[in-house]
C-alpha positions in Angstrom: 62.7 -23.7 77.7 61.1 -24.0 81.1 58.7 -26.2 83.1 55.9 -23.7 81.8 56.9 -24.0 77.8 56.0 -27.0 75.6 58.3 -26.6 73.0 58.8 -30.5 70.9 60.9 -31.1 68.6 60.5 -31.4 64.8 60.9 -34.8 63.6 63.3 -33.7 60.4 65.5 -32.1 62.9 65.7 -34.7 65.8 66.4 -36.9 62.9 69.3 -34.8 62.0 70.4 -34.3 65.1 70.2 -38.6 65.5 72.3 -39.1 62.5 75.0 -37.1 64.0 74.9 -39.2 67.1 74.2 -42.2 65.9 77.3 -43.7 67.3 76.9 -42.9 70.8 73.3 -44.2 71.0 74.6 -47.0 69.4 77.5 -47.3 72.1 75.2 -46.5 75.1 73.2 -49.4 76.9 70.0 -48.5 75.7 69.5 -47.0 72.3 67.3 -44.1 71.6 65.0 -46.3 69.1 64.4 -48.7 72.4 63.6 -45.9 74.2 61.6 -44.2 72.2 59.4 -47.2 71.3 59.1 -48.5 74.7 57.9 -45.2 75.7 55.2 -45.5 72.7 53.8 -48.6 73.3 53.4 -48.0 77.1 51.3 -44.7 75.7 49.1 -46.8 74.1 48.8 -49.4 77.0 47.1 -46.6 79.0 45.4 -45.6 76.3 42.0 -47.0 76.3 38.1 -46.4 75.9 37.5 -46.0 79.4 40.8 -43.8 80.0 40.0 -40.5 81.8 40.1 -37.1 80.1 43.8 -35.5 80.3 44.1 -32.1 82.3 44.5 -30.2 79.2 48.5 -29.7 78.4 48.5 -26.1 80.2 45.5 -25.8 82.6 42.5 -28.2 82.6 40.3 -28.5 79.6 36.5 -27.6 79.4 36.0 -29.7 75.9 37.5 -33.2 75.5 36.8 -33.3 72.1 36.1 -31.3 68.8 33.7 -31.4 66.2 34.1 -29.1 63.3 31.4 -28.2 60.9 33.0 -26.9 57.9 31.2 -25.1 55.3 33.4 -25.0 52.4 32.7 -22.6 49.5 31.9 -20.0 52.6 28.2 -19.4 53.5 26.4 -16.3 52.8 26.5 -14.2 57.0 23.9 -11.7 55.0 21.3 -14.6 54.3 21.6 -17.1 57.0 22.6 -15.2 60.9 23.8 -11.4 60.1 20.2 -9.9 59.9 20.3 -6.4 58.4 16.5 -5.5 57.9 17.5 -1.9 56.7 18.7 -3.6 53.4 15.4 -4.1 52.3 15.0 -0.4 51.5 18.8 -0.3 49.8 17.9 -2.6 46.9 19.8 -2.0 44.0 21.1 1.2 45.1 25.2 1.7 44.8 27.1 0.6 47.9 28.4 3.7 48.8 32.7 4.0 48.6 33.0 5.2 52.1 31.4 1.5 52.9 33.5 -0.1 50.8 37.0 1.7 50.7 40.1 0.0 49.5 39.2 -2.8 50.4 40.9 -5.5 47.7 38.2 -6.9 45.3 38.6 -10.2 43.3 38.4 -10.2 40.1 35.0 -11.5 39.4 33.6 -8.4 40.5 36.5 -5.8 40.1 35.5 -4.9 36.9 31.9 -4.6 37.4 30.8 -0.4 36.6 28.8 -0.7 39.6 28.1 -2.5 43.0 24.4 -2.8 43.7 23.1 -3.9 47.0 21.2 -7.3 47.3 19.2 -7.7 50.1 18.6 -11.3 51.7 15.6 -12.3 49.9 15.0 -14.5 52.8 12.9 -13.6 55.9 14.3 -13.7 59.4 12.6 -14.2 62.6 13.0 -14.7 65.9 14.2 -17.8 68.6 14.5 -19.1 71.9 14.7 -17.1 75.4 17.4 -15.2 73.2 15.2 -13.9 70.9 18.3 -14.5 67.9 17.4 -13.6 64.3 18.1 -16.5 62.3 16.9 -16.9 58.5 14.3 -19.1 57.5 16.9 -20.7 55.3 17.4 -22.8 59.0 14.6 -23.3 61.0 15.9 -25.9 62.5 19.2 -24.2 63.9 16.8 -21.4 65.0 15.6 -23.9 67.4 19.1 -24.5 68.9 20.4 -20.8 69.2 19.8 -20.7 73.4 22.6 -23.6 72.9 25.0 -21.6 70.6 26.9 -18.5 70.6 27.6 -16.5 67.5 30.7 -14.4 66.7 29.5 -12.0 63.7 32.8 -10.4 63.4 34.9 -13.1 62.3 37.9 -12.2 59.5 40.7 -13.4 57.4 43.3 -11.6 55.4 43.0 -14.0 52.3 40.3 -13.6 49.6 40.2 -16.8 47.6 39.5 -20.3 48.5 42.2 -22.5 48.4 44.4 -20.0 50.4 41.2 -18.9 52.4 40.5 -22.5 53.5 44.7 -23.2 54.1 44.4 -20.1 56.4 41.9 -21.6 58.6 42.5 -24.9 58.7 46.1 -24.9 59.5 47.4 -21.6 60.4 48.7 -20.4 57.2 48.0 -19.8 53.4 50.9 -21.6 52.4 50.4 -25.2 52.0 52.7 -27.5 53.9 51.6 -26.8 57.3 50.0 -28.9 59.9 45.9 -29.0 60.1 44.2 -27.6 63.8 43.1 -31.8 64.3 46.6 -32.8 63.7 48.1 -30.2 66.6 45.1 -31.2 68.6 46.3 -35.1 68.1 50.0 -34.7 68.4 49.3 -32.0 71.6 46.5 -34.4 73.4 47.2 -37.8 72.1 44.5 -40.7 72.1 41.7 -41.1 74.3 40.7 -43.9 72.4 43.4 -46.7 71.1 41.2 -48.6 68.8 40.2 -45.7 66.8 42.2 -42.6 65.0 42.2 -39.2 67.1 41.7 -37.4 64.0 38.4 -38.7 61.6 37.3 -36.5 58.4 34.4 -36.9 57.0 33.8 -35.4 53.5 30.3 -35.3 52.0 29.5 -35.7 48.4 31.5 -34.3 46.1 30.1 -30.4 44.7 31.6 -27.2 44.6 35.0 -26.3 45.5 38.3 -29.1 45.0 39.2 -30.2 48.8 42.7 -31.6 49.4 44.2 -33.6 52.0 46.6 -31.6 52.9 43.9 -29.6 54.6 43.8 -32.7 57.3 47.5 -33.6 56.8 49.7 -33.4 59.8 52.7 -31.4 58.1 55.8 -31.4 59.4 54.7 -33.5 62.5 54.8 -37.3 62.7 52.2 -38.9 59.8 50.7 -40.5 62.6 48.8 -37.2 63.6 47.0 -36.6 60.4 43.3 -37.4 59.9 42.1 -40.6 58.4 39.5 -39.8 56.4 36.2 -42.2 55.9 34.9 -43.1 52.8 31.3 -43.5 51.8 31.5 -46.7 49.8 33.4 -49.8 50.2 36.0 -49.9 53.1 35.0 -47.3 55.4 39.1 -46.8 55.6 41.0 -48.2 52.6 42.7 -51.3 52.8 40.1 -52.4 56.0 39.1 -55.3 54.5 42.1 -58.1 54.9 42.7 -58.9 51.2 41.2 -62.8 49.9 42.4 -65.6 51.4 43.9 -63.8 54.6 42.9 -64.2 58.0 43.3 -62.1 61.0 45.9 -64.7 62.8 47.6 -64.6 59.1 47.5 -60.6 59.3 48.7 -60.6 63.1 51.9 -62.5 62.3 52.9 -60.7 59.4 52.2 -57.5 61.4 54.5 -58.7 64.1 57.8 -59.7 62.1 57.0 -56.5 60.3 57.1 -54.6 63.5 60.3 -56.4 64.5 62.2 -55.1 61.2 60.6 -52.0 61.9 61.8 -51.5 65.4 66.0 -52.9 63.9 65.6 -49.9 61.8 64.5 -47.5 64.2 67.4 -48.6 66.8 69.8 -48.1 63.5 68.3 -45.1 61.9 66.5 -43.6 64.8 64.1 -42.1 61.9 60.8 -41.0 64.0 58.5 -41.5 61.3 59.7 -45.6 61.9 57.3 -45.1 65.2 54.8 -43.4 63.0 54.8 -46.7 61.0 54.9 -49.2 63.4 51.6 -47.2 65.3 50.0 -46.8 62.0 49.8 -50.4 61.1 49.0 -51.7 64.6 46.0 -48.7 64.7 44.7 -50.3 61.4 44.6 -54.1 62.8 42.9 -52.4 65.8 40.6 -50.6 63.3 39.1 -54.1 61.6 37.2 -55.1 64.9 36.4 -51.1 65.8 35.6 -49.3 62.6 32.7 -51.6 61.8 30.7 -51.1 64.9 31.4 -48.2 64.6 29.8 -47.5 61.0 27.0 -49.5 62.0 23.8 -47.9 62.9 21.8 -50.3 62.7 21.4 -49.9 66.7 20.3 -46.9 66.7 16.3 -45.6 67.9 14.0 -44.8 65.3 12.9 -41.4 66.9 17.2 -40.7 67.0 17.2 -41.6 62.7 14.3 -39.2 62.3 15.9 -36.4 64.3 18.9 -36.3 61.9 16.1 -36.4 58.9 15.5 -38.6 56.1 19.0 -38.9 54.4 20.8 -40.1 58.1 20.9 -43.6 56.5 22.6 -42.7 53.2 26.6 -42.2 54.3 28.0 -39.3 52.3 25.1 -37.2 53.5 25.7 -34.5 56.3 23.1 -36.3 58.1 24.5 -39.4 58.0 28.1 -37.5 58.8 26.5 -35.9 62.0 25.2 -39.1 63.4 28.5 -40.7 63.0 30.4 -37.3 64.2 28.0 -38.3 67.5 29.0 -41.8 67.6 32.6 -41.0 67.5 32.0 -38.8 69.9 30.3 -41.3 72.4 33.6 -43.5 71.5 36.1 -40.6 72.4 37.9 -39.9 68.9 39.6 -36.9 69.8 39.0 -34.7 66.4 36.3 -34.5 64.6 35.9 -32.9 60.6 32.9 -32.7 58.5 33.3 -31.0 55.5 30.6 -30.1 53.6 30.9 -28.2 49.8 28.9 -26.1 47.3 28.4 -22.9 49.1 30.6 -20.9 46.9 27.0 -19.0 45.3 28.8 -16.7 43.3 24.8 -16.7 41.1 21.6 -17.8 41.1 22.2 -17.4 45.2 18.4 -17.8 46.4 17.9 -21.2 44.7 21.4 -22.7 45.5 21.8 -21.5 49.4 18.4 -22.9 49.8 19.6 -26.1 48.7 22.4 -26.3 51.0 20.7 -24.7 53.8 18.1 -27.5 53.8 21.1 -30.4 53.7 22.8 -28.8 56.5 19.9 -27.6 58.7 17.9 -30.3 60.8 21.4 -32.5 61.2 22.8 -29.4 62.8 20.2 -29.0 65.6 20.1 -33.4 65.7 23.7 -33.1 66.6 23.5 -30.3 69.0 20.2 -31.9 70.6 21.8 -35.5 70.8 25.0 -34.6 72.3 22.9 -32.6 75.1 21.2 -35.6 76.2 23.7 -38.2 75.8 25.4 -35.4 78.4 28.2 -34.8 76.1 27.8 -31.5 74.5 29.3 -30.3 77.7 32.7 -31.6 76.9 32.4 -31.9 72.9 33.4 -28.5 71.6 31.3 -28.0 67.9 32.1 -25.4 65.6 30.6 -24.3 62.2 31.4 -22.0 59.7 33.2 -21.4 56.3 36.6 -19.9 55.5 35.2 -15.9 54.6 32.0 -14.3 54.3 29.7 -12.7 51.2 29.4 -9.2 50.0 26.2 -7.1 50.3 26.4 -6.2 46.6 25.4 -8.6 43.9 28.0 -9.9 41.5 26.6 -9.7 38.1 22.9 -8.9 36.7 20.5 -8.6 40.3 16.9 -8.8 39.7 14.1 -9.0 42.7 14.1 -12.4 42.6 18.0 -13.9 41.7 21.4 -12.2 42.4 25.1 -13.5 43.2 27.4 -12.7 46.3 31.5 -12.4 45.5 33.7 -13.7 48.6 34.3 -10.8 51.1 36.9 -11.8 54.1 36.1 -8.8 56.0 33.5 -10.2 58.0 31.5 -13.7 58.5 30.0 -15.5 61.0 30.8 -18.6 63.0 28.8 -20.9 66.0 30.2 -22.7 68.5 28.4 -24.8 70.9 29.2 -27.1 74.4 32.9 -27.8 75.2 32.8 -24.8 78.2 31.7 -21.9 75.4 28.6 -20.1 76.8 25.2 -20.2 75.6 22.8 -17.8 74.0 25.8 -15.4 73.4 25.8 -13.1 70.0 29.4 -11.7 70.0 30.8 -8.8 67.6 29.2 -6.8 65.4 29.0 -5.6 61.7 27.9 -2.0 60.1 24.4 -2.2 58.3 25.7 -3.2 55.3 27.4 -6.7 56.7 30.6 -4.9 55.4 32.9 -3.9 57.9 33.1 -5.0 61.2 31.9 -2.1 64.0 33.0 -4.3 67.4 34.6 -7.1 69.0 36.9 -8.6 65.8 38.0 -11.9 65.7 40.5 -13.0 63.5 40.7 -17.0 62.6 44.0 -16.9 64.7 41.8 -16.0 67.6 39.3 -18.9 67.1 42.0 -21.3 66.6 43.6 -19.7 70.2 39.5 -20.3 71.7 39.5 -24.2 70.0 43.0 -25.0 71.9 42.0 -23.0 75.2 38.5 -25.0 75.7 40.7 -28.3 75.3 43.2 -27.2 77.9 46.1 -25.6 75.6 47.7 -22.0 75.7 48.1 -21.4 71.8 51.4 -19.0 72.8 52.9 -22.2 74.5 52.3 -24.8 71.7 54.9 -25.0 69.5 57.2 -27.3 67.7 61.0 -26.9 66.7 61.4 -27.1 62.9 63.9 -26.0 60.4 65.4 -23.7 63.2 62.2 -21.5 64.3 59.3 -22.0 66.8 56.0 -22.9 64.9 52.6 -22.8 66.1 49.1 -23.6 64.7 48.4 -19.1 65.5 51.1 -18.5 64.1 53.8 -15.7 64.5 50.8 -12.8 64.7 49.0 -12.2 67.4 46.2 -14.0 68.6 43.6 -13.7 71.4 41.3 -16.1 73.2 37.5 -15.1 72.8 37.1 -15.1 76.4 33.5 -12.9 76.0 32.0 -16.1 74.7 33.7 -18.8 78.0 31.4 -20.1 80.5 
């Protein structure tokens, strides 16, 4: 390792490698545990709201900030940004098997004795200076596109959801590993020390099962993993101090808890003890800072109506989008809206619809209200889903209804601000939204973009654990979209 690597540790095997020395620290004039914590509360000492934006951990960072859009269920490319007007002519015709190869099928459609194409029964048109085809499905979004840039050719090798949305979200397939805002949190640290670096934000429950291991911090400290916000009650659980408690009451109880907390660390030398200790002061912090913070009762009139009529209702992707802003304009590091239902396997037209018009006008609010609150130019905002749709129709197609199976092969993504340039359309797919034809970009490669906008080299990110080098890219390799920086 060398000045140019950052290579930490895993926690499982510094604490192995503690137990084996525990005499020695134990011996020595200051004890590891000491060390460790003194350097942890002087972290979050210089931690604070008005702390300046770190240099990025290998070269400085465009973005300061993430916020992920996540489309779980995986939208339809063909029906939404991936216009392919010579479809209209294809209808119900056979895909032909040059198109579609070997490629591996699932096996909701593998058995079907034919593949008919299904063109978007949607109509696209033009916007901006661009001149981007977007579907009437988002009007809205249409009217943002000189402030995005597209990559068409996105892919994944993994063809279901669970594994699909794994893959993306944390590098792998296999559960276990830890999620892109937990790297980002234990990589960057805090920029603000009254509020988590990692937020997630789930809308109402449709669709698709989510699971928290998809914001779970793996095998990095627990401290790193996202806190996710509820809708009703608590915004956090366990917010509230319980009936007949008061904050002094709280404070003191936190602080002998803290003391047997840091004995055990100097015995044990067990980094998750830190994790602990940070964990419960974050959440005494989090009484005074998490209500203000839910509270939009400050907010404009004309800013409510730009997100659209469901921006007071929490749960809502509205209401998600203006707090994604406002944790924005307070500096939480990460980000993670996820929003379900788009797995339109039938009865496409009438279900896309409905999650086109939930998703749509909050999209453009965000993207507008970061731009003039000036911080879309550091906020780095990213939407998609975990694969794409296929061209044919699963099951009976008629003019007016069909169904898409998932198809990995090709999707698309937007990103917006953080140092990615505007007005861009990169990669491109055959006719048929099938195969890719240029420019491929593998999730690895967006995850590499993500950590090079916030000042990280992907290839230099890793963490020691259970004897091998891991990193959120993975052991494959993986490119930074550079077509697509400022």
């Amino acid at each position: 390792m060398n000045a140019f690597t950052t290579q930490k540790q895993d926690p499982v095997d510094q604490w192995i490698e503690l137990e084996t020395r525990r005499q020695f620290f134990k011996r020595s004039s200051a004890g590891l545990g000491s060390i460790a914590l003194s350097s942890l509360i002087g972290q979050e000492k210089k931690s604070g709201q008005s702390q300046q934006v770190t240099d990025g951990m290998h070269f400085p960072a465009k973005a300061k900030r993430v916020i992920y859009l996540f489309m779980a269920g995986a939208p339809s490319q063909i029906d939404t940004f991936d216009y392919k007007p010579l479809m209209k002519d294809r209808f119900d015709q056979d895909l032909p098997e040059s198109v579609r190869g070997n490629q591996r099928l699932t096996t909701m459609t593998s058995a079907q004795p034919r593949f008919p194409i299904a063109p978007s029964t949607f109509d696209f048109k033009q916007y901006g200076e661009t001149g981007k085809w977007v579907s009437d499905l988002l009007p809205k979004t249409g009217e943002s596109v000189d402030d995005l840039s597209f990559i068409h050719s996105m892919w994944t090798e993994a063809i279901n959801h669970d594994p699909a949305i794994t893959y993306i979200q944390t590098g792998n397939q296999i559960p276990g590993r830890p999620s892109l805002g937990a790297w980002v949190s234990y990589g960057l640290g805090s920029l603000n020390r009254n509020l988590p670096d990692f937020v997630v934000l789930n809308c109402a429950p449709r669709g698709q099962a989510l699971f928290s291991r998809l914001w779970g911090s793996g095998f990095l400290p627990s401290k790193h993993a996202g806190v996710a916000f509820r809708s009703k009650g608590d915004p956090v659980l366990y917010l509230s101090n319980p009936s007949g408690m008061s904050s002094d009451v709280r404070r003191t109880m936190l602080d002998k808890l803290n003391s047997m907390n840091r004995r055990i660390h100097e015995e044990v030398g067990d980094p998750e003890t830190q994790a602990r200790i940070s964990q419960y002061e974050m959440a005494f912090r989090m009484q005074s800072s998490v209500p203000d913070l839910v509270d939009i009762g400050n907010e404009p009139k004309h800013v409510l109506d730009m997100y659209g009529d469901d921006v007071e209702t929490p749960g809502t992707f509205a209401h998600n989008c203006l707090m994604a802003r406002r944790m924005a304009e307070r500096d939480v590091r990460f980000v993670q809206i996820f929003h379900r239902g788009w797995d339109n396997h039938n009865f496409l037209p009438k279900s896309i619809a409905n999650q086109a018009k939930e998703i749509d006008q909050p999209c453009h609010a965000l993207i507008q209200d970061l731009k003039q609150r000036g911080l879309l130019k550091d906020t780095l905002v990213v939407w998609g889903g975990e694969f794409g749709r296929t061209i044919y129709s699963q099951g009976v197609l008629t003019k007016e209804n069909h169904g898409r199976d998932h198809h990995p092969r090709c999707f698309t993504t937007w990103m917006a601000g953080g140092g990615i340039k505007p007005g861009v359309s990169y990669g491109e797919t055959d006719e048929f939204s099938y195969n890719i034809t240029q420019n491929p970009v593998h999730i690895r490669d967006l995850n590499a973009t993500i950590l090079h906008q916030l000042g990280i080299d992907h290839s230099r990110f890793s963490v020691r654990h259970l004897g091998l080098d891991q990193k959120l890219t993975g052991v494959e390799e993986a490119h930074v979209v550079k077509d697509i920086l400022a």
